[in-house]
N, C-alpha and C positions, 0 to 999 in steps of 0.2 A: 409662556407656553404651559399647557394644561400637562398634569400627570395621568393621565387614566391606569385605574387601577385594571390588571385583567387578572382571571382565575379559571383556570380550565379546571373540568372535571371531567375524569375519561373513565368510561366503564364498558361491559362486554358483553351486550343480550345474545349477540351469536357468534361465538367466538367460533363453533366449529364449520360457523362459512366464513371465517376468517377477516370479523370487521372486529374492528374497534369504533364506539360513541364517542364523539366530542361536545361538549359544550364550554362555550369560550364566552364569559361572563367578564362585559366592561362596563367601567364604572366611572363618572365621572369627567367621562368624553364634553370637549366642551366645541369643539368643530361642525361643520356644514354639512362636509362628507367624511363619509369612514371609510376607508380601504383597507380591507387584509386580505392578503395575501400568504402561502403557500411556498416554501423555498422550492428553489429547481433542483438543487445540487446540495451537498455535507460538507462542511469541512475535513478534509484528508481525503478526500476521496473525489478525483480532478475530472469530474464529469457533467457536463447536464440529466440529469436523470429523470428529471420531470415528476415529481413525484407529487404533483397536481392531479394526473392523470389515474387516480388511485380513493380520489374527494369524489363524495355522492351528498345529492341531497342536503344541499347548502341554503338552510333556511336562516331569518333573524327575528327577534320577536323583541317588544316593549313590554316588559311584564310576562302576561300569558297571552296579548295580542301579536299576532305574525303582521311584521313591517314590511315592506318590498325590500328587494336584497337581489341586485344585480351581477352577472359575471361582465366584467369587462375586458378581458386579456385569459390568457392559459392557465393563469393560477392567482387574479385577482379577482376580488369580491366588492362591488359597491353598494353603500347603504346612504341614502339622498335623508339629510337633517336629521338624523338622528336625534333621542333622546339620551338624555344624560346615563343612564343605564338601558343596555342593550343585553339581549343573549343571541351569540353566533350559534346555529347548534348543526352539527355534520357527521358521517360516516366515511371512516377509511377503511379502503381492502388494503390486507397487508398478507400475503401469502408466495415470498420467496427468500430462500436462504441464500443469505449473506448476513457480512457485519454491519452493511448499511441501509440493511432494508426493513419495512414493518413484517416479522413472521407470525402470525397470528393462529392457534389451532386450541382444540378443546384441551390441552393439558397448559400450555402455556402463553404467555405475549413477549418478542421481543419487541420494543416500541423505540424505533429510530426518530428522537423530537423530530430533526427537520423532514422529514415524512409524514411529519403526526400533526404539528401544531402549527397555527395562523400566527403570524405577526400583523400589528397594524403598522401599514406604510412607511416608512422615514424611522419609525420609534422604535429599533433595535432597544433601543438603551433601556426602555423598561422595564422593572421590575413584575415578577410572575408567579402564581402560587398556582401549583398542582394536586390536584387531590384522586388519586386513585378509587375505585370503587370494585373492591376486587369479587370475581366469580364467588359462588359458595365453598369452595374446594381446594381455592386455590391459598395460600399462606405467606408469603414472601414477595419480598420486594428489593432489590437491588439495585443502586444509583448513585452515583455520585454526587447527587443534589441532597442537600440537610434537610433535614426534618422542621415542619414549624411547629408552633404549640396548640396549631388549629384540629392535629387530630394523627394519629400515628401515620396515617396514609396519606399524609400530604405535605407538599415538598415545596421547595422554596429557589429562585434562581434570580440573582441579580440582576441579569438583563438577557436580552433572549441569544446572547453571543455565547453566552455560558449554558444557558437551556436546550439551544440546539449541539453541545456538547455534552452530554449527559443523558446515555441513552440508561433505558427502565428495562430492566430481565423480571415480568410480573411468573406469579407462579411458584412450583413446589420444586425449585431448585436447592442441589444439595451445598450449604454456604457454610463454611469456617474461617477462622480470623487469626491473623499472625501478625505481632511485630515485625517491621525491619526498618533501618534505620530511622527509628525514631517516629516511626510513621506508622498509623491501624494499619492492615490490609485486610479486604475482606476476598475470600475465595469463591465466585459462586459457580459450580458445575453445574450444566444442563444438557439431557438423554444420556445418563448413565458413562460407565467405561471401566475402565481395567487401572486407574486412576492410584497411586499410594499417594492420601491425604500427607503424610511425616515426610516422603520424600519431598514431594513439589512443595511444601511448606520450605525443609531445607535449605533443598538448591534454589528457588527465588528468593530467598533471602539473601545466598552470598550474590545474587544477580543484581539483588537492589540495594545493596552495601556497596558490592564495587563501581555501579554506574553512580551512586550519591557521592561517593570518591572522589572521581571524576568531575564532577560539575561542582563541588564543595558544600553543596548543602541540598536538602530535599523540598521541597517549596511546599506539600501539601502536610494536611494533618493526619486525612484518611484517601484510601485510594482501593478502586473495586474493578478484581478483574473477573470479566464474565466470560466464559468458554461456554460455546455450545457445541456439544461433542456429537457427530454424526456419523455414520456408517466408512463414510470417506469424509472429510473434510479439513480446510486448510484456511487461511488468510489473516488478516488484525486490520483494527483499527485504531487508532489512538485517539487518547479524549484527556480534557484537563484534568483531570482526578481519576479514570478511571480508562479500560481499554478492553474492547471486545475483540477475542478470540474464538477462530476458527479449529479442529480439530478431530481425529477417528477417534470412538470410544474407544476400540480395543488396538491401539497402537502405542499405549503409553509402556507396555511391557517389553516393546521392540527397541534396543539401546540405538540405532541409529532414529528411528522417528521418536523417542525421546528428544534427544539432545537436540532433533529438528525443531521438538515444542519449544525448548526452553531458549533456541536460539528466535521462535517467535516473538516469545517473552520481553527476550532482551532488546529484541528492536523497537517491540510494542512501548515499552515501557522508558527507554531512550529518546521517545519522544517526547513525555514529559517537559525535558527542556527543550531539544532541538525540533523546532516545530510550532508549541503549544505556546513554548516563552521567547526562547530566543528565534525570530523569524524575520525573513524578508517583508519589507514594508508593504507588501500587497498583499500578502495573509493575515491578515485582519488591522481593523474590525471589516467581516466582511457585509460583501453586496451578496445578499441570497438570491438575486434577479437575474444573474449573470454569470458568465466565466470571471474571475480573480487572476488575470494572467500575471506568470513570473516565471523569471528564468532560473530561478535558486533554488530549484525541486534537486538538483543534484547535489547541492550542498546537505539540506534535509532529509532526503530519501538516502540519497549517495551516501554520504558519513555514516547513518544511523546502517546503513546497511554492512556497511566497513563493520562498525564497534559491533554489532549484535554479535558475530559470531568470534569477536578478539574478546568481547566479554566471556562468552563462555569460555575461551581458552585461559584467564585469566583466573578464571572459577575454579578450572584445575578438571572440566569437564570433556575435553577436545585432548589430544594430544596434540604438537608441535605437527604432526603430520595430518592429524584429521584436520587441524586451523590452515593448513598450506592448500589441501584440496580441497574445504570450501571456499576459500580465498582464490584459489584458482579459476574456482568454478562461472567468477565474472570474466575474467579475460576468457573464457572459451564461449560463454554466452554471448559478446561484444564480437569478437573476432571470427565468429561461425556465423554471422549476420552482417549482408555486405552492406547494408544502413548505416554501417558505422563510419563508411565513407562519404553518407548523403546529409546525415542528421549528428551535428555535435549534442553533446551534454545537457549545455544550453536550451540549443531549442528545441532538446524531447523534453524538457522541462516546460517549456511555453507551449508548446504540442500537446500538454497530457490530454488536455479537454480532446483533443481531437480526434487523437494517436492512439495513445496508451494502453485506454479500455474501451479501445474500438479494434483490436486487432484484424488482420483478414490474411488472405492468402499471399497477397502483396508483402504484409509490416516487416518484414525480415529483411525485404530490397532494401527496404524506406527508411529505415529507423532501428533506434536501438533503444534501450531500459535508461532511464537516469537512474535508477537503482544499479544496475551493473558498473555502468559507467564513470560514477559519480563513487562508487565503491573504489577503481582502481585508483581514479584521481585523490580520495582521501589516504588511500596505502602511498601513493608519491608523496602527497605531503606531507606525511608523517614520518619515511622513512629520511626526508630529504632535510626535515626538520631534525630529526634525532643526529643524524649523522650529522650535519652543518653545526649543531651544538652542543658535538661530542656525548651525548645522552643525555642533556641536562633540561633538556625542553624537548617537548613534543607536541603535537596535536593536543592531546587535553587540555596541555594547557592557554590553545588558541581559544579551543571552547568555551572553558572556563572565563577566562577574560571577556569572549564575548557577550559571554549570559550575564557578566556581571556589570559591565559596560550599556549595552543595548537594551536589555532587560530592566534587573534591578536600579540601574541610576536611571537611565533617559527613559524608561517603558516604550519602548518603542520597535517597530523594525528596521532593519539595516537595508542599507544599497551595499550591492554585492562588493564594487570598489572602497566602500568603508570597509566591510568583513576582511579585505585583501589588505588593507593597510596597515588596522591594527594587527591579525598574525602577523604581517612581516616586521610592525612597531614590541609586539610581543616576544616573538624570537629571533627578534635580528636577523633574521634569513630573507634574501632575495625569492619571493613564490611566485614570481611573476609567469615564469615558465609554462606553470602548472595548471594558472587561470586562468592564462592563455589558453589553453590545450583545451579546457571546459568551453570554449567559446568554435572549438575549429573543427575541422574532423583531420588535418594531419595529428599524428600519433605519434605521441610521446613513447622514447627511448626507456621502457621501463625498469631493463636491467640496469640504468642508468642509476638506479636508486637502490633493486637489491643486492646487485652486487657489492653497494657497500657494505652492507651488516652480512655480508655470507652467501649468501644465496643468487641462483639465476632462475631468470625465465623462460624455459627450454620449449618447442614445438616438435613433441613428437613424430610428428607425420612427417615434419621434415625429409625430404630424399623420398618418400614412398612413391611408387608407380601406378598406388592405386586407379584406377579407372571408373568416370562415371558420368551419367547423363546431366544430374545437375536437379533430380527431381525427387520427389518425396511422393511413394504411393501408399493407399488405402485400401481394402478389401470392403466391396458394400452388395449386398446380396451376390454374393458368389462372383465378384467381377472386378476390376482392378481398376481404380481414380490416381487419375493425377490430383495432387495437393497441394504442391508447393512447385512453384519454379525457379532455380536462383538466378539473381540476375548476370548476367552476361557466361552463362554456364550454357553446355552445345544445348539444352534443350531450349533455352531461352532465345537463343541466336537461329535455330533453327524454328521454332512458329509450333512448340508443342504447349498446351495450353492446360490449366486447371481444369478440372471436369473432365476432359478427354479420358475417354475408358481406353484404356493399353489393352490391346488384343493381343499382337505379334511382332516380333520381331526377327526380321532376316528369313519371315518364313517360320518361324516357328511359335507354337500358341504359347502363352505367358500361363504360368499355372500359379495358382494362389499361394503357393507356400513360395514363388518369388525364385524357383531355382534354375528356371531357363534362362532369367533376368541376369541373375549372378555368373550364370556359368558364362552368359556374353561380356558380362566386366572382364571377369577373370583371364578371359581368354583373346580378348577384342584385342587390337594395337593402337597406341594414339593415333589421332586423327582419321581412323577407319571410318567409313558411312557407315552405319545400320539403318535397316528401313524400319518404319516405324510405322503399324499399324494400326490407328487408334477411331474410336468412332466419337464423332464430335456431335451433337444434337443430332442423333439418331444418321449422320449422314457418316459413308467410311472411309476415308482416306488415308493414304501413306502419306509419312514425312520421315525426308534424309537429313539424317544428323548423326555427325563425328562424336565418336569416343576423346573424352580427354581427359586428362588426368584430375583428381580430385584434390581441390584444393582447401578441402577440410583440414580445420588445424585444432591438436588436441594438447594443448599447454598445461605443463609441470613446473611447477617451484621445488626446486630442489639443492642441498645444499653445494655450494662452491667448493671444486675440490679445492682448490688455488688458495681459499679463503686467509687472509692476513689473522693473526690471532687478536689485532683491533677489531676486524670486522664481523668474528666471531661474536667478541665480546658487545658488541652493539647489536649484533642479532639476539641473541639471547638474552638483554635489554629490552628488545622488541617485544621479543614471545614469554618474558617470563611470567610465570603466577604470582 
């Protein structure tokens, strides 16, 4: 089998209508037909996205002569006998914010590879040299891909598994560089913010000191995190060397959306291992053609969502109570979502493609986060662990073994029942329980775990008489939408629908600040009728439906009064710095 060499060279004549040029230069092709193709989907990010639909103008040339150059599929390219050197040459529009998409405008480029670049057919595996050709204005470049000696602006990737992980921040972002464990880092800020360069250098250090802790060594040499700071903004991604961030310029001053960034940080960057290295054996190498199903997103997602915010408590940036109510904050996300009785762990893991970031007005019946989810099940395992081994083992140290087992010896990924074997071959603890529970939607006993080390899992709402229909409304030009209906709540069992504009009730008209509405909870008795006057596709009808009580639940971790001074001392084992 031939190697073809390939080299893209990407440059920007209108950047402020938001294209990026391609040219994709192969060499030494020695085949009938050429096919490249276009990925659908990113790694980390469990979607089809099509990001085909975004290529214009897909021409191939021998030399400076234009060859014929066919589309045969949504995001493939056929070229019939080629010559041993070819040039691909295309246009992408890239004009939408996020972390995994091309945003392209007259100040800067983010450029998402698998968005950006062709791969030819079958030959992920090859090798690929990038070369930038940057605006007049613009100075910088940011990536986790190395430099070659063919010219500052040109970049190198072993095979295109690595390239479509390595996304480019082109442009006049503001970039600085710190040690931590043993590893460059580079900082690169883009749209401005309220930002202290000495802090966030700081606190991500002790972030990336005590996550390399944990897993016992840090795998890379250099590693680049890119924030793009926006009016409002949120989200990450993670990448082998590097990890793009979502985030508000002017919120870094606010101590709660601080410590929200750096617990982004910490998750962003926790993937590193769990994900990037250590992973279920259908995450890679992947199929860019298709969905990559698995059901271990809640190991992945789940865990890393656990540690993000135990790191930061661990940092000494969280108190014991702020670590309890964001820790909480999954069991009321999971338990306020009656999906959690339709969709295990499991299969919103194998769902993501479908579910996840497809939400609608339904997804709350249907389903639940493996990030929530997959969070409470790694606080079982861990607390179930420390307890069963008197503090002597915990969760890290499954992890660790894993990354160094699955990874470093075998390079491989795991099946979920290996992952289950060796923690329970690692800390001699029966976890079958637990991975059971990842697979069902009955629900685990989870005081069962904290009340060992001190603490319980209380439901506020417990005993309350609250009263409600079951619905979630919106105010939209001066008038009132259903939005949500829970399932098997009066408004569901009675035939009231999303979109229906809520007019009246009992007779009297619904006013936008919502207080006619309230004063009939407040004052209604279970199982009362109210008539319910709402106009459905411009047509008007009542519908009767009972008051009943809400079965909203608002869960507190709080400590045990009863607490044994054992289980004290294993709690604070738990939580300490």
């Amino acid at each position: 089998m031939s190697n073809p060499r390939i080299h893209f060279t990407i440059s920007f004549t209108e950047p402020q209508a938001h294209y990026v040029e391609i040219d994709m230069d192969i060499t030494d092709f020695t085949g009938t037909i050429l096919d490249v193709a276009m990925p659908v989907w990113t790694p980390g990010s469990y979607l089809i996205r099509e990001y085909e639909r975004h290529v214009e103008l897909v021409e191939a040339f021998a030399g400076t002569d234009p060859i014929h150059c066919a589309k045969i599929s949504k995001n493939t390219w056929r070229i019939q006998n080629p010559l041993q050197h070819i040039k691909i040459r295309y246009r992408v529009y890239g004009f939408e914010i996020s972390v995994r998409t091309n945003m392209i405008n007259v100040d800067r480029a983010f450029i998402s590879p698998a968005a950006t670049f062709m791969y030819i057919k079958n030959r992920i595996d090859l090798s690929c040299t990038v070369q930038v050709v940057l605006p007049e204005k613009w100075t910088h470049i940011s990536t986790g891909l190395p430099k070659t000696s063919e010219g500052e602006y040109t970049f190198y990737a072993e095979d295109f598994d690595i390239l479509y992980d390595s996304p480019l921040e082109i442009g006049n972002q503001d970039i600085w560089y710190f040690e931590a464990a043993g590893v460059q880092h580079e900082f690169a800020m883009v749209g401005g913010g309220n930002y202290d360069k000495h802090q966030l250098t700081s606190d991500i250090t002790k972030i990336v000191e005590e996550e390399t802790v944990i897993w016992g060594e840090n795998p890379n040499t250099n590693y680049v995190f890119i924030t793009h700071n926006y009016q409002t903004g949120g989200g990450g991604l993670e990448h082998l060397n590097s990890t793009v961030l979502g985030a508000s310029r002017n919120a870094y001053q606010t101590p709660s959306a601080y410590k929200n960034f750096l617990g982004l940080v910490a998750h962003e960057y926790f993937h590193l291992w769990n994900v990037k290295r250590l992973r279920p054996k259908e995450l890679g190498p992947f199929n860019y053609d298709e969905e990559n199903y698995t059901t271990g997103l809640w190991i992945m997602e789940g865990f890393t969502s656990y540690y993000d915010n135990l790191i930061i408590r661990r940092c000494g940036f969280f108190s014991v109570q702020e670590y309890l109510d964001m820790l909480v904050n999954d069991f009321n996300q999971v338990y306020n979502r009656p999906g959690h009785r339709i969709q295990s762990a499991a299969l919103a893991s194998f769902d993501a493609w479908i579910k996840h970031y497809r939400p609608d007005e339904n997804s709350a019946n249907t389903s639940i986060s493996y990030y929530n989810k997959g969070a409470m099940l790694a606080v079982a395992l861990d607390l179930h662990i420390l307890t069963e081994t008197q503090g002597t083992k915990r969760l890290d140290n499954v992890l660790r073994a894993a990354y160094q087992t699955f990874y470093k010896k075998e390079n491989r990924g795991f099946e979920e029942k290996e992952f289950q074997t060796l923690a329970e071959t690692v800390t001699g603890v029966d976890l079958s329980a637990i991975f059971y529970a990842a697979h069902s939607t009955q629900e685990l006993d989870y005081n069962t775990y904290f009340n060992r080390v001190g603490y319980e899992l209380i439901d506020l709402n417990r005993g309350r008489q609250e009263l409600t229909l079951g619905i979630k409304i919106a105010n939209q030009d001066g008038r009132i939408f259903i939005k949500h209906v829970e399932r098997c709540s009066s408004a569901w069992d009675a035939g009231l629908n999303v979109e229906d504009e809520l007019i009246a009730i009992n007779g009297n008209r619904l006013d936008l600040a919502g207080k006619e509405l309230e004063f009939i909870l407040q004052h209604g008795q279970i199982d009362e009728i109210v008539d319910v006057l709402v106009s459905r596709d411009g047509l008007v009808r009542t519908i009767h439906a009972p008051l009943r009580r809400s079965i909203k639940q608002q869960w507190s971790i709080r400590e045990k009064l009863d607490a044994t001074a054992a289980e004290k001392e294993l709690g604070n084992l738990w939580l300490s710095i």
